[in-house]
N, C-alpha and C positions, 0 to 999 in steps of 0.2 A: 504494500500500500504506500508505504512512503517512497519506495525510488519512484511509483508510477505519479505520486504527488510534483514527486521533483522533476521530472521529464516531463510534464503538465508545466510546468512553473517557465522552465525553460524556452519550452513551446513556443509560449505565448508573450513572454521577452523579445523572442527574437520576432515572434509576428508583429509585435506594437512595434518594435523598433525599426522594420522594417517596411510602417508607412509613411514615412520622408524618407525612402531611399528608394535604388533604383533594385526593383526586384524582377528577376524571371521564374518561368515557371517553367518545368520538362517532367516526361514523364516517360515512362519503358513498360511492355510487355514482352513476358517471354515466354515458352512451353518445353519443358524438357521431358525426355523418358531415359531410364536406364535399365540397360539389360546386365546383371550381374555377372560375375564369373563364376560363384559358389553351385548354380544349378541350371543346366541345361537341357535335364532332363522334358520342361514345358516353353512352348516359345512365346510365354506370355511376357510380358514386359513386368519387370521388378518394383519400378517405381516409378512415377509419373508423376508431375507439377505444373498447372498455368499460375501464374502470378501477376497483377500489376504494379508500378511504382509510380510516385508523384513526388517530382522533389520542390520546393520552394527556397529560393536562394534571395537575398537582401544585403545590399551595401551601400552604406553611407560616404559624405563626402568626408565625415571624419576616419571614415576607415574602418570603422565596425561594420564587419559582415555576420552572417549568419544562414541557417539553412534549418529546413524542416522534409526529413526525407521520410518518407513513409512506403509501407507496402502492404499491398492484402493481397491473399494466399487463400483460395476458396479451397474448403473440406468435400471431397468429392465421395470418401471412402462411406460405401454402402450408401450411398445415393448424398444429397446436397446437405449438409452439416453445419453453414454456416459460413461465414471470410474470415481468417485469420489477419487482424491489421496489426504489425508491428513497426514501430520506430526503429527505424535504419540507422539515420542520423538526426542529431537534433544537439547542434552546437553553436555558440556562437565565438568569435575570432578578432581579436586588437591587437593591432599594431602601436606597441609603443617604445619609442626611438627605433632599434635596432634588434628588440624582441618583439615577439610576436606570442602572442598569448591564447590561448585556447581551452576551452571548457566544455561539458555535454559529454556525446556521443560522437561518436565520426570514425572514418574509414581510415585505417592507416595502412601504408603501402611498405613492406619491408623489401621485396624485392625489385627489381632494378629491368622489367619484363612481366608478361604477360605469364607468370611462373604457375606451373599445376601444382607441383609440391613444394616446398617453402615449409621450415621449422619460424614460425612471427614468434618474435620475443614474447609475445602476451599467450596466456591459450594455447600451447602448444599440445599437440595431441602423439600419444603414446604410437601410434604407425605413420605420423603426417599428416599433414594438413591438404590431401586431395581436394581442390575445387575446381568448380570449369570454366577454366583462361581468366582466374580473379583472380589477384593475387594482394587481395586485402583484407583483414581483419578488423571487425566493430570495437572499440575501444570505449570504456568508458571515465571520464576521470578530469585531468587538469594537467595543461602541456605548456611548456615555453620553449619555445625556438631562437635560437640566436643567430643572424644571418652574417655569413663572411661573406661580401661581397668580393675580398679581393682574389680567392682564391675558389669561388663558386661551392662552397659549401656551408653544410650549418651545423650546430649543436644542436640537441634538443635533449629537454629533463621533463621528466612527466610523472607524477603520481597517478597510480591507478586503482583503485578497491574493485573486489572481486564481486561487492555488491554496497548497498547503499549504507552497511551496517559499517564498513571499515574493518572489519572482523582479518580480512585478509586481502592485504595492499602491498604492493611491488610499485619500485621505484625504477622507472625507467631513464636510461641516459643510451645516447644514440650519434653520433658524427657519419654526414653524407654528404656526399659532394658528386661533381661533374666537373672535375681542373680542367679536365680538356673532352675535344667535342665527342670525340668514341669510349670513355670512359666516364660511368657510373660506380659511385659503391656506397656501401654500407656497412658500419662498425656499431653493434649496439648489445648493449646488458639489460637484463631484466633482474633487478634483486626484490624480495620477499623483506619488506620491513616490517612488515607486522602476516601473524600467521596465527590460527588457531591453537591452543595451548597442545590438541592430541593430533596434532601436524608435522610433520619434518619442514622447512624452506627448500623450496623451488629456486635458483637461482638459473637464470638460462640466458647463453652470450651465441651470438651469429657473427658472423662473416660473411659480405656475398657482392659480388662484381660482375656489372657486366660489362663485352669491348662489343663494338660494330665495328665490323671487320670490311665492311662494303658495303657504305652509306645505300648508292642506289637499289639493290636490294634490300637492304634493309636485316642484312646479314652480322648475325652477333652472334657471338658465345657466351656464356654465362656458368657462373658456377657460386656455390654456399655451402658455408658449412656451420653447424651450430653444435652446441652444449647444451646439457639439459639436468645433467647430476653431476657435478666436477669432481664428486666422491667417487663413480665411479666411470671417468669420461670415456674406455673405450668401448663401453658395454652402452652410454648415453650420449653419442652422437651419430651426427647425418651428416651426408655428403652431398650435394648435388649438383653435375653438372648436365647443360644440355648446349641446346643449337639453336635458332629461330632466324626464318628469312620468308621469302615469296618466291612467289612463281606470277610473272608479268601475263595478264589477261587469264591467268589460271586459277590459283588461289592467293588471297588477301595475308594469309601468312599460314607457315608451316613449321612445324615445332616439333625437336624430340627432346624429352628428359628423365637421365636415370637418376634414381637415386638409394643410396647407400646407406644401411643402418646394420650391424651386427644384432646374429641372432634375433631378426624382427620376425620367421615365424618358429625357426627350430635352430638346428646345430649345423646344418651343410651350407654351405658356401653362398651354394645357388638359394640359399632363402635370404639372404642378405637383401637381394636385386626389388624394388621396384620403377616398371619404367612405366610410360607415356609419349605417345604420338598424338600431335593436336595437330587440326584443319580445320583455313577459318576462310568462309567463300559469303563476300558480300555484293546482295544485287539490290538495285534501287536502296528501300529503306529497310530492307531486311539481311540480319547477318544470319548464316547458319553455320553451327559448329559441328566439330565432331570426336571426340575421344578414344583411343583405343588403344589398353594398355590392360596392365597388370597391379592394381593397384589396393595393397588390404583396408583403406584405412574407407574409402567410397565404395570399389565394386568387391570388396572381398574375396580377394586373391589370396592364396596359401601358397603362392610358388609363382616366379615369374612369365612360366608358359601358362595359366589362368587366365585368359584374359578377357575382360568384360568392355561393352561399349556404352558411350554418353553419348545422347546427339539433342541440340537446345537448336530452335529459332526464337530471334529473339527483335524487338524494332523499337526507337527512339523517338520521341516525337516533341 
């Protein structure tokens, strides 16, 4: 009741505030189904989802911006159920001098591409973070960013609670930059300052770079690695590099990514491996994607030859 009080509160901050500014409004649907890997026995489809999105964006000429992102998720299972509406984002953003300040909700981008798998310092999940071609994480909490302009990067420190009680809060600190035009990265920690008393601390650190390798395609390599127990690191971390370019009048972009975790389903070598092939072909105002890999943490793969498919349409408007 009280975060849903406080997410109410914020709301409606950023929407008063954002009548003397200049605001827009967008909005997305999309439809996904996915066929798993765990059973093939029936060619029924695993899981299915339509959704739409509405975002509301606001900014003043003093430089306060804000945004009110929302989504509803209709219940289809055993016939119509209801819309599921939840708050995506809902933050608002000040610049002041050289920091930039931020609060709410909002998307945060760890990696440096359109990444399937990706360890995000926040939430990290015990097989990976499979998504499809997102490669961002909802946050909740209070950020400051400090911009170098002279070397095209930034710091950022952010408190995050795991819910609105503060019961269990990590402190985030993060350095990223672009120094030059084919190189991205990212250095960033996630520490546990306050944790439940029948809890151990989470402490979890990344590393992740991308180069474009040949601008007109749009060709880059990319790679990450992160930390997730530093008690016991080789048994708790991930590896992950891949590739991503296009194919001119063919596809919009094309992506492979493996990724490396010991012991993630057993003892043999080959259960280390999860990969992913992405294909992304956009006509008019519709994109379509496609996925097909080997992935435990989405399609429930036990082994890297498992392999289950994703396929989303999706339109912006």
């Amino acid at each position: 009741m009280l975060k849903v009080a406080v997410v109410t509160m914020v709301a409606l901050g950023v929407m008063v505030a954002s009548l003397s500014a200049e605001v827009t409004v967008s909005g997305s649907a999309a439809v996904q189904v996915t066929k798993k890997a765990s059973d093939y026995s029936t060619g029924n489809i695993d899981e299915s989802w339509a959704r739409g999105e509405v975002k509301i964006a606001g900014k003043k000429e003093s430089g306060l911006s804000g945004m009110v992102h929302l989504r509803a998720e209709p219940k289809f299972t055993s016939g119509m159920k209801g819309i599921d509406l939840q708050p995506r984002q809902i933050y608002f953003k000040l610049p002041v001098s050289v920091v930039d300040l931020m609060a709410g909700r909002w998307y945060e981008v760890y990696g440096n591409g359109n990444y399937y798998f990706g360890q995000y310092l926040f939430g990290v999940g015990k097989n990976g973070n499979g998504s499809m071609n997102v490669d961002y994480k909802p946050l909740d909490g209070m950020k400051a960013t400090v911009n170098i302009a002279s070397i095209k990067s930034a710091f950022h420190l952010g408190v995050l609670p795991a819910d609105m009680k503060f019961e269990k809060t990590s402190l985030l600190a993060e350095f990223s930059g672009n120094p030059i035009e084919a190189l991205k990265f990212t250095i960033g920690a996630n520490f546990e300052v306050i944790t439940p008393d029948d809890s151990d601390y989470v402490n979890l650190a990344t590393v992740n770079a991308a180069y474009t390798i040949m601008k007109d395609l749009n060709f880059s390599v990319f790679g990450e690695a992160a930390v997730t127990d530093f008690s016991e690191t080789s048994e708790n971390a991930w590896f992950l590099i891949g590739a991503a370019s296009k194919i001119p009048m063919v596809l919009d972009r094309i992506q492979a990514e493996f990724e490396i975790k010991n012991h993630r389903h057993g003892t043999e070598a080959a259960d280390n491996l999860a990969w992913m092939v992405m294909l992304r072909k956009k006509v008019t105002d519709l994109t379509f994607d496609l996925n097909i890999g080997a992935d435990p943490a989405t399609l429930g793969s036990q082994s890297p030859s498992e392999v289950g498919v994703i396929f989303r349409t999706s339109a912006s408007f």
